[in-house]
LODREN-635524 format. One record per residue: z negated, y, x of N, C-alpha, C, O in turn; residue in one letter. Coordinates in pm, whole numbers, plus 50000, padded with zeros to 5 digits. Layout:
! residues N
ZYXZYXZYXZYXA/...
END
This chain:
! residues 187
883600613482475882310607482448882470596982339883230600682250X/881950584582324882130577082287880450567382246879860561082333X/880060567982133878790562982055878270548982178879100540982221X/877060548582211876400537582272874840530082246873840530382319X/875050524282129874130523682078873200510582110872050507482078X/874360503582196873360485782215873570486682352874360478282396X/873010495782446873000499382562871560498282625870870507382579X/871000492082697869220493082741869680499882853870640493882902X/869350510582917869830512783066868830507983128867720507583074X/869070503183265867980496183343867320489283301866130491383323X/867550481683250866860470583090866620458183193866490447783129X/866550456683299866470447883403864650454783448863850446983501X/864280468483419863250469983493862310477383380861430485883397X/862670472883289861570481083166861080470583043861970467182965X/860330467483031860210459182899860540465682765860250476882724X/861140457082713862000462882625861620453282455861710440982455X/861360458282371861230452582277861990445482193863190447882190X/861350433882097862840420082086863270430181945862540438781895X/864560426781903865030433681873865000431381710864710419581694X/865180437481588865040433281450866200430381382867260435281419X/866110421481267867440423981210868310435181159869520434981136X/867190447881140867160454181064867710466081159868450475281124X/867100463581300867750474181391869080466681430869890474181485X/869420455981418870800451881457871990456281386873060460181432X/871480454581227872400459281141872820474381167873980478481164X/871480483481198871350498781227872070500381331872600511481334X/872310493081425873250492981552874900493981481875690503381467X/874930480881448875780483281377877000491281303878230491381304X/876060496981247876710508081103876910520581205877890528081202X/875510522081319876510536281376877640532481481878500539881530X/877420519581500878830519581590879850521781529880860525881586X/879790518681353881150517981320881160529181250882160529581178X/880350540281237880580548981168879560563981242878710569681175X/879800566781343879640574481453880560584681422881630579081400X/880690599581408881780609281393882640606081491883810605581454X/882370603181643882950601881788883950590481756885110593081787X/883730578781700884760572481720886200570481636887050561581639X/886080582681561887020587781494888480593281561889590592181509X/888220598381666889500599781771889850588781784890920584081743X/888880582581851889370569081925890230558781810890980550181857X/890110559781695890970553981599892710558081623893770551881630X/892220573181629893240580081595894240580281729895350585381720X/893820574881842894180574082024894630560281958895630560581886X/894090550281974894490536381936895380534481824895540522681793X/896190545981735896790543581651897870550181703899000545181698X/897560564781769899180566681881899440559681940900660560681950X/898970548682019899410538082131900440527782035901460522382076X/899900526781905900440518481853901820521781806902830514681801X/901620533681774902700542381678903560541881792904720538181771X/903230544981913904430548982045904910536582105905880536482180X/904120523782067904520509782113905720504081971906460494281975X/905590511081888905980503581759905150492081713905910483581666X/903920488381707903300477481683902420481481597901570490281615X/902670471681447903420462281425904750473181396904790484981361X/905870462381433907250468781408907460471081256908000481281212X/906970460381176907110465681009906980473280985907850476680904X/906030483481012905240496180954906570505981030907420503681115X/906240516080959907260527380994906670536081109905490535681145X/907860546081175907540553681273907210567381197907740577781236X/906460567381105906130578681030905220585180991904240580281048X/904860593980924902610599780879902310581580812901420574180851X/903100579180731902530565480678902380553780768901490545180769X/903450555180846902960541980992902050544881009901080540980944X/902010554181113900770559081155899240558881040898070555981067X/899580561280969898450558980904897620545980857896400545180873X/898420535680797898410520080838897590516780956896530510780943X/898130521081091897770516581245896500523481238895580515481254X/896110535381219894650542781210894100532381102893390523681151X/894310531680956892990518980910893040508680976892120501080946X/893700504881053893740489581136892100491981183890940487881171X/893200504081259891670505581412890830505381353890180495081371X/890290514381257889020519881167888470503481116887310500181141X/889270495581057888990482781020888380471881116887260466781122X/889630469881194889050462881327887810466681440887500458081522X/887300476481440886230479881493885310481081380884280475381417X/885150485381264884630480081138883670470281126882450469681136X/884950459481092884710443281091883880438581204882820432381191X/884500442281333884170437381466882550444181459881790435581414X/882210450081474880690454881536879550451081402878320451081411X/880420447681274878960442681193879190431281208878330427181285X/879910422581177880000410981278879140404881392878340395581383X/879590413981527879500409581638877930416381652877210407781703X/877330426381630876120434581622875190429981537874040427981575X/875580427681412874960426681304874730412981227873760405581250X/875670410581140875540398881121875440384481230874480376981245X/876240384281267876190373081378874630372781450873930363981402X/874060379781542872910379181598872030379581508870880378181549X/872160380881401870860380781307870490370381268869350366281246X/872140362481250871770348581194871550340281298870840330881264X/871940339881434871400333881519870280338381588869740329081649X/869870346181598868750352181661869250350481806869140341781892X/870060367081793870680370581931870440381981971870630390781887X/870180384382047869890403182113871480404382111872130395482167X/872160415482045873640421782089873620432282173874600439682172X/872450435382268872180446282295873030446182454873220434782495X/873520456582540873570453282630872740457182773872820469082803X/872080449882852871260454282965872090456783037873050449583063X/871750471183096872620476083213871630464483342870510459883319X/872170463083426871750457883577871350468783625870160471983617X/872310476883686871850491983760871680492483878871790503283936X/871330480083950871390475784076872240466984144872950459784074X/872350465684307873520452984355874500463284395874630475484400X/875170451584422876290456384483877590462284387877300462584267X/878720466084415879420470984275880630458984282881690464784263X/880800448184297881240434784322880150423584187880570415984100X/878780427184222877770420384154878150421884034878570413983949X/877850440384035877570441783923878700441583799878460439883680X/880010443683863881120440283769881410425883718882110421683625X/880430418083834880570401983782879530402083647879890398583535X/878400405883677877330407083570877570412083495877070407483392X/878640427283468878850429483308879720420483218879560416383104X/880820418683320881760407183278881420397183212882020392083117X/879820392083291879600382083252879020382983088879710376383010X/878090388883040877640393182920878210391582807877570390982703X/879730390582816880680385182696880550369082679881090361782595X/879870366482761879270350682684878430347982731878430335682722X/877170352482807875740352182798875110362082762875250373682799X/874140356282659873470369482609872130362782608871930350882636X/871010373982565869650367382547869020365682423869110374982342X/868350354582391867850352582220866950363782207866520371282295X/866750363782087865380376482064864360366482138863310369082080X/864040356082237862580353882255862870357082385861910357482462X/864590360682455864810366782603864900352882659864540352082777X/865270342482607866020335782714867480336082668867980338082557X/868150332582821869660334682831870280322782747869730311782753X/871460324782666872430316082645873570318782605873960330482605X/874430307582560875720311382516876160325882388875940327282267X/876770333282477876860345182306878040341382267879160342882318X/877580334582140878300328982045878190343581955879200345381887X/877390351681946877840362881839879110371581889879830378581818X/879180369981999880430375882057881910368182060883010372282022X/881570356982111882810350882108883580344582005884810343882003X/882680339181907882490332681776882530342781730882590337481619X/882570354481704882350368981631884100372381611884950371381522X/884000377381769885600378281749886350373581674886980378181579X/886260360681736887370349381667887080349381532888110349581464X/885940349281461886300356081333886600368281277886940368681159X/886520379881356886950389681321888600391281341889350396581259X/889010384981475890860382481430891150374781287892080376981209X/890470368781280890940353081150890910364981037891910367780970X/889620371781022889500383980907890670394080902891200397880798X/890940397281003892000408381034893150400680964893870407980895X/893440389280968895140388780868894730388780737895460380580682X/893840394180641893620396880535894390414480514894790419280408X/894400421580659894730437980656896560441680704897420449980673X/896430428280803897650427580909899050424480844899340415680763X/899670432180891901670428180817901520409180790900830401680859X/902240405980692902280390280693903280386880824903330374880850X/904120395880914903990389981004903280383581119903480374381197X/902250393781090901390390681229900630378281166900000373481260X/900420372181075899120364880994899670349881040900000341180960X/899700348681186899690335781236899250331581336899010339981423X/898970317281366897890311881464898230321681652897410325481735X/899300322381652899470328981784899030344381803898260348481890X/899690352381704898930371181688897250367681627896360375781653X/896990357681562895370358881518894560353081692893480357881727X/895060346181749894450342781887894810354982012893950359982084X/895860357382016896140372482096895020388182032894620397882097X/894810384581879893670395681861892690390181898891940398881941X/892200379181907890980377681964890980382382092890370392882111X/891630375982203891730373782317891860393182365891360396582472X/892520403782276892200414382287890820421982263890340431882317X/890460415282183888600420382125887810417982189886860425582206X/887920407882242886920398682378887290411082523886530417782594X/888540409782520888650416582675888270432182617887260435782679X/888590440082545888320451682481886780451782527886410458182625X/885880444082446884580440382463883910441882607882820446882636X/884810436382684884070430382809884440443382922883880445183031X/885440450982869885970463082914884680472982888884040477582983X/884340476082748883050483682740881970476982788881120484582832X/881700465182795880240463582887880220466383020879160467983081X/882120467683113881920475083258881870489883279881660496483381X/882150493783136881670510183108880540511983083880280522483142X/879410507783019878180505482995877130505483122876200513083150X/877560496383173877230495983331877560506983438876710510283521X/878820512683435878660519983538878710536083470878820546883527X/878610533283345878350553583302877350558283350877260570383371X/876350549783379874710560483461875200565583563874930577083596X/875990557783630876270564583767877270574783787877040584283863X/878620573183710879400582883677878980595283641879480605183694X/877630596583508877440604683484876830612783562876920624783536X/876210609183659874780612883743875650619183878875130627283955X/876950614583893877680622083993878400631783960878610641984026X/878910628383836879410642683735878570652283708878760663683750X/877920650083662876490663283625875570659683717874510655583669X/875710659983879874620663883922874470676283941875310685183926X/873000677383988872480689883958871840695784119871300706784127X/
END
């Protein structure tokens, strides 16, 4: 289980209220500080530990421990950022509308798509710059944490280009957990 907090389900067929700064920030803080996503640090820091990445850090409780504040950091940074700050100052919904309907072709185009259209708080569509522009500052932030090897133009654009797809990975989970769930626990 994994925290879902800027999720509208069926947000295509309910009116839904524009959203505050104040609930964006609140989005925010529990994404990044949810008890649940505390594994998931700790999963994303074995992958790392078992990849050797970064190779500087040791194969040890202290590697490993390094690679866990990464995660804890980089999802951190990333969701007040991309949730919080960013849409606030532009006046962006970070929220995500499930579709819920269509075909399952559609609808993987439509979550996909969401990593760079989003809707203003007045609900018209445009560029999500809190997302993409988010990222990319949240890699640029990340070589303030990252080995001084990684703290160059090629690993700061490969973390983006991971945060974005990471991103766009949970908005096709977002989308199809109603249905997963609803075949898993039916009743």
């Amino acid at each position: 289980m994994l925290p879902n907090y800027t999720t509208v389900e069926k947000g295509h067929e309910t009116t839904v209220a524009p959203i505050t700064n104040k609930d964006a920030f609140k989005m925010a803080t529990l994404d990044s500080f949810d008890p649940f996503v505390y594994p998931l640090f700790g999963f994303i820091a074995g992958v790392n530990q078992a990849t050797d990445n970064p190779e500087v850090w040791t194969q040890d409780f202290a590697g490993y421990a390094k690679r866990y504040g990464v995660a804890f950091a980089d999802n951190t940074v990333c969701s007040l950022i991309t949730t919080g700050v960013l849409p606030s100052l532009l006046q962006q919904d970070p929220r995500y509308f499930q579709k819920g309907t269509g075909s399952f072709v559609y609808r993987v185009g439509y979550s996909a798509s969401r990593s760079v259209i989003t809707h203003s708080r007045k609900g018209k569509k445009q560029f999500n710059l809190s997302e993409i522009g988010g990222t990319l500052l949240v890699a640029t932030i990340s070589n303030l944490y990252y080995p001084a090897t990684e703290r160059n133009t090629h690993d700061t654009l490969l973390r983006w280009g991971s945060q974005a797809m990471w991103d766009t990975v949970a908005n096709e989970l977002k989308e199809f957990w109603p249905d997963i769930r609803e075949k898993v626990w039916r009743r």
